[in-house]
N, C-alpha and C positions, 0 to 999 in steps of 0.2 A: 494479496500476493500468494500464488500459488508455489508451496515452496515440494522441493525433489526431495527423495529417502538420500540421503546424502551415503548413507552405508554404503550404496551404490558406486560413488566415489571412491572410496577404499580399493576398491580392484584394481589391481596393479598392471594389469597387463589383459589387451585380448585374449579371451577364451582360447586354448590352444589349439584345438584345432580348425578355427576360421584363421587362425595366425598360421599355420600351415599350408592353408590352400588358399591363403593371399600370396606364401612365396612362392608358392606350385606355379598358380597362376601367372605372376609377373616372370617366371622364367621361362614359360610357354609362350609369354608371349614378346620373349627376348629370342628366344630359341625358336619359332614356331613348327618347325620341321622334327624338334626333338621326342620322341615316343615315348613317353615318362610311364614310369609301371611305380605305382602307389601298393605300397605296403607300410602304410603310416596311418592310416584311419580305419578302424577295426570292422569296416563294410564286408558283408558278405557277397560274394560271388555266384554260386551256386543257386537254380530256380529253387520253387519251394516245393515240395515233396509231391508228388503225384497225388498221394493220398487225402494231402490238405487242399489241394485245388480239387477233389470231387468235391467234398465237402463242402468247401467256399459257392462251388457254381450251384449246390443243392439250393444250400440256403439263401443264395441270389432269386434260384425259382423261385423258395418256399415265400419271398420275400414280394414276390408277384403277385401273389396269388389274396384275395382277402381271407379266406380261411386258416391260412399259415403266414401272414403277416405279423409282422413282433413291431412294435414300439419301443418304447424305454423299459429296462429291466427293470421292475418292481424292485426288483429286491437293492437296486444301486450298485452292488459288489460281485456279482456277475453270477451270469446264469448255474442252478445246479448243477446240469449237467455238465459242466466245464471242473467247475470245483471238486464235483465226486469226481472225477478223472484225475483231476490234481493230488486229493485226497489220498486217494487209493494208489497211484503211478507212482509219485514221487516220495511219498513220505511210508505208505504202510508196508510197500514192498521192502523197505529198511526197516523196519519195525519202528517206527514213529508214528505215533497213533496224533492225527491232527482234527479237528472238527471240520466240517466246511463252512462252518459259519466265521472260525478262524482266518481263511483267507478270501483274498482282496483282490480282485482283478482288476488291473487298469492297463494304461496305453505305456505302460514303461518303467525299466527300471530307475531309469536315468530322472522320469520324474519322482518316484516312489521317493529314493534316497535322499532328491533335495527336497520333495516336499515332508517330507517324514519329521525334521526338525519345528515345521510348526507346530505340533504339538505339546512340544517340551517348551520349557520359560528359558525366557531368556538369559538366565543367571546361572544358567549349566554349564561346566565345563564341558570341553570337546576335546578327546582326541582323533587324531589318523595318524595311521604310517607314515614313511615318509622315506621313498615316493608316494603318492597317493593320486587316487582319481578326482581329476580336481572339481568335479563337481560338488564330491561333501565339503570341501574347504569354502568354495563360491557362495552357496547359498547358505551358509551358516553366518559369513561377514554380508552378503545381502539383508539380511534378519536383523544384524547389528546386535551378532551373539559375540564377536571379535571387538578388539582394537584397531587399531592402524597400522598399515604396513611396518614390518618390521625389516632385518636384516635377512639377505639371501632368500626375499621375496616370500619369506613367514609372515604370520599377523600375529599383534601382540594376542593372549588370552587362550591363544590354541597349545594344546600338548602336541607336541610332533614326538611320535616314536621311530627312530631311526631304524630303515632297513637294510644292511648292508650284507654285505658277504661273508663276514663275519658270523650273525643269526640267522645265515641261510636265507635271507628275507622276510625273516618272521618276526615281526617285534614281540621286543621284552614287558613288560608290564612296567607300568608307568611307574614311577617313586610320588609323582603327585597326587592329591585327589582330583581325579575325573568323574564325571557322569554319566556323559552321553561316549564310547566309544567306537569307534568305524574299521571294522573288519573286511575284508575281501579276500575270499580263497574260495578256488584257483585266485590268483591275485592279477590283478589288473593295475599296474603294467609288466611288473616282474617275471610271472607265472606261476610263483613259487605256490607251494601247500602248506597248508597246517594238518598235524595228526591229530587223532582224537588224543595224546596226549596233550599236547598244546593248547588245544582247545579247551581243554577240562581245563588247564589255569585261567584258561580267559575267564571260564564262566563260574569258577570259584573266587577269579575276585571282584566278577561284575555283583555274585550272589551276595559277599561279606561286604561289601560298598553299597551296595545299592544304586550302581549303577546295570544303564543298560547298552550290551552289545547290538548296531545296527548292523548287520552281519548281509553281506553281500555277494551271494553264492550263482551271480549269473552266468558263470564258466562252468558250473558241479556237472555238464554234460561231457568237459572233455578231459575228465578226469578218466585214468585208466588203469592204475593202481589200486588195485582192491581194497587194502588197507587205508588208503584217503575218505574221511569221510565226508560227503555230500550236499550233508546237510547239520548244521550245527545242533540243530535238535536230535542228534543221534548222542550226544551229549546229556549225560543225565544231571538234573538240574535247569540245563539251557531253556526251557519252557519258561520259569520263573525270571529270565535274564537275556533276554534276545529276540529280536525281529529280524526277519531274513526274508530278503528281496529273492526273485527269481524274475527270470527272463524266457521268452520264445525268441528274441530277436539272433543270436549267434545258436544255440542248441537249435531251432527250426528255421532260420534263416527268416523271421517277423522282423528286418529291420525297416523292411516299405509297407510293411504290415500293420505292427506297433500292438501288442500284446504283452502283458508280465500281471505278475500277482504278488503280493505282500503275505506274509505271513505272519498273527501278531496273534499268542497262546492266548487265553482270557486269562491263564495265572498270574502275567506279565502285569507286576503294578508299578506306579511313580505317583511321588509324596506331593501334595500342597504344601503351601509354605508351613502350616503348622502341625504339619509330619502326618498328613492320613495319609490312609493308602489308598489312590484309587487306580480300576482297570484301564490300562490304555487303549485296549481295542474296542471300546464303545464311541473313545473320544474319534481315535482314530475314521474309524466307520462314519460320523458325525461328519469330521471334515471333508473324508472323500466322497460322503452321499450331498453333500451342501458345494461342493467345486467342480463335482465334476458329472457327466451323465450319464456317466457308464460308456465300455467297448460297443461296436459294435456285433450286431448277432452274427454277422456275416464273418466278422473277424474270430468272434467264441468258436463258431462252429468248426471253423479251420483251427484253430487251436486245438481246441477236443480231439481231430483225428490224428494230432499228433502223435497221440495214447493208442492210438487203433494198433493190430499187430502191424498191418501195412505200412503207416505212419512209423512205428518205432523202426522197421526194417529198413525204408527209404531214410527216413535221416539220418540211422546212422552210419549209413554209406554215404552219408554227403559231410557226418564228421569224420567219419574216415580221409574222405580227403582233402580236410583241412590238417589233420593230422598225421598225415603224412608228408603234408608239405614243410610239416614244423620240422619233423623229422632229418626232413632235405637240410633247411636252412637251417635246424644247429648240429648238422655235419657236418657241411658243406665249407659254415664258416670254423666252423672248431680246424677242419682240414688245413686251414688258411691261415691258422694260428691267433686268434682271436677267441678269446676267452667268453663262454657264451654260458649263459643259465635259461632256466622255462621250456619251453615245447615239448615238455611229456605229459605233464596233466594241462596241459592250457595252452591255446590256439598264440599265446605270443613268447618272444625271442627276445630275453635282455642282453645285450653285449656289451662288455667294454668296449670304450671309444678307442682306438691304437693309436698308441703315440703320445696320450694324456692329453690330446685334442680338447677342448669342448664339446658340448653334445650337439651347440648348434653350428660348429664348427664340422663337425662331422655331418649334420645332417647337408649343409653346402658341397661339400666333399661330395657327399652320397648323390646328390642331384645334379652339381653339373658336371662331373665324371663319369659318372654311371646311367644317368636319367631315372636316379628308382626314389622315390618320397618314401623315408622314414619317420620315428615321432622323437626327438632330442629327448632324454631322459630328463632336463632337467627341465622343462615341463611339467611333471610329477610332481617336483618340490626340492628342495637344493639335495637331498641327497640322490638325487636320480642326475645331479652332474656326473658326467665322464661315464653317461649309459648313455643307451640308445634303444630302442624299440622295432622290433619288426612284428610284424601280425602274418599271420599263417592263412588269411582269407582270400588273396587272390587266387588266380585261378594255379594249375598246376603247369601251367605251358608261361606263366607269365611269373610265376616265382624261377621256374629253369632257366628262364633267358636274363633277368634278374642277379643270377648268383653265376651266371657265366660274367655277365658285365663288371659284376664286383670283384671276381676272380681277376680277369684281364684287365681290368682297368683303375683296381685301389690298392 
């Protein structure tokens, strides 16, 4: 008898957002005539920079040809020249000195984050925020590192640190001991930041614990406040105490591309059961060179001109105007009297729901008054009830018609 991971079972609810564009769906096809404008799934709009499509179509040739023909990347974790790019662009130009043997390139952040817990034992505590991106919660009760559903669609075994308006949306340090903790800033869904003050707590008590911050910085492109720091390892210490995911898919618009890279210090250790120390980015490397076979070259190479001058100048006139659309939308609605946080460092818009609605009371409101898909805050985790989410990635003619609809008709 062939028996199921029953952990599997535990998940209380479809994934959020196929449970979004199941109700999109079925009101489109109530409504068929209705012109729905989606600003609930953090898709980007915008083609991909001129510069990464020379790139891409090079290495298409180079890809023709038997003398410039590539295979599998020897090395698993992606091509040099991708990682010196990385090395030098994102980390040295802050003064963060990273190795490139350090980072990891793969097809996503979104896989990094949830595959990143197999490495750690099962017997680790977890925290997240709370709202949280629910994929570190998912595949942590996948693994059968949780309990069973709890109350308010918690699981027993998890730390939830509450983010509210109150902490600005930065959680406080936990009172429990924790192990494994899950960071995001810019934050996803909130928008909120952490300073390097804040940060330096986290990673003083990840340092006196021994645990490790899995730090989630695939927004650090639309941050715009110079004082925000980018990257957690601008944080002294943080080396010894942090892994930190990155993304092309929202900063280069890789979401039909499928590009990101891990970041894991070789100082970065965690204990066996009988307290050695050992490095986790061997083990790491190990799993990802044994599951997976590396990006493609065609995909690296478009990556890499990200880094070009042409590349940094084209993108980020295409974050320009995702950030200025944020801009629109938490005016637009502040104007309306609706209490709004995010869209200055990060492409999304947390609002209160009005009226003490529900969140997926609201997002019904939002869809069949208006025709515009948003993401119900409590989605996130109960305390993202009585929010709601808007993203900053449609286009700019379809966010204006969008906040006209909500003006005249909520």
């Amino acid at each position: 008898m062939t028996k199921i991971n029953e952990n599997f079972l535990k998940l209380q609810a479809g994934y959020l957002f196929p449970e979004i564009g199941r109700r999109k769906k079925a009101f489109q096809k109530a409504n068929p005539d209705a012109d729905i404008i989606s600003m609930g799934i953090g898709d980007v709009t915008q083609p991909l920079a001129p510069a990464v499509i020379e790139a891409m179509k090079k290495a298409v040739d180079e890809m023709g040809q038997r003398e410039t023909f590539r295979g599998y990347d020897d090395s698993g974790v992606g091509y040099e020249f991708l990682r010196q790019a990385i090395k030098e662009n994102d980390f040295e130009s802050r003064g963060v000195d990273i190795d490139i043997d350090e980072i990891f390139v793969s097809d996503g952040a979104k896989c990094d984050t949830g595959n990143i817990q197999e490495v750690f034992g099962l017997d680790n505590v977890i925290a997240v925020s709370d709202p949280v991106y629910p994929v570190y919660v998912d595949t942590n009760v996948m693994a059968g590192r949780t309990g069973g559903p709890a109350e308010q669609g918690k699981y027993e075994g998890i730390v939830y640190m509450p983010c509210t308006e109150e902490n600005s949306f930065v959680p406080d340090l936990p009172k429990e001991k924790v192990d494994l903790i899950y960071l995001c800033f810019p934050n996803n869904p909130t928008g909120a930041v952490a300073t390097k003050e804040q940060l330096k707590k986290w990673v003083d008590y990840a340092r006196e614990n021994k645990a490790i911050i899995l730090f989630d910085a695939a927004y650090e492109a639309f941050i715009s406040e110079a004082d925000i720091p980018h990257s957690i390892y601008e944080i002294d210490g943080a080396k010894e105490a942090a892994i930190e995911f990155r993304s092309f898919s929202k900063s280069a618009g890789f979401t039909g591309v499928r590009c990101a890279f891990t970041v894991i210090p070789k100082q970065l250790k965690a204990y066996t059961k009988d307290g050695r120390a050992v490095e986790v980015a061997p083990i790491w490397k190990r799993r990802h060179c044994t599951k997976f076979n590396g990006v493609s070259y065609v995909t690296q190479a478009g990556a890499a001109a990200v880094y070009s001058q042409q590349g940094k100048e084209q993108n980020q006139r295409i974050i320009d105007i995702y950030m200025t659309n944020a801009k629109l939308i938490r005016e637009t609605l502040s104007r309306l009297g609706y209490t709004v946080y995010g869209g200055l460092n990060a492409p999304y818009i947390w609002l209160k729901t009005p009226n003490g609605v529900s969140s997926w009371e609201f997002f019904d409101i939002l869809l069949n008054k208006a025709h515009v898909v948003g993401t119900p805050g409590v989605g996130f985790g109960s305390a993202g009830e009585g929010y709601f989410r808007l993203t900053a990635f449609a286009t700019p003619d379809n966010v204006k018609e969008a906040l006209e609809r909500i003006t005249n008709n909520i």
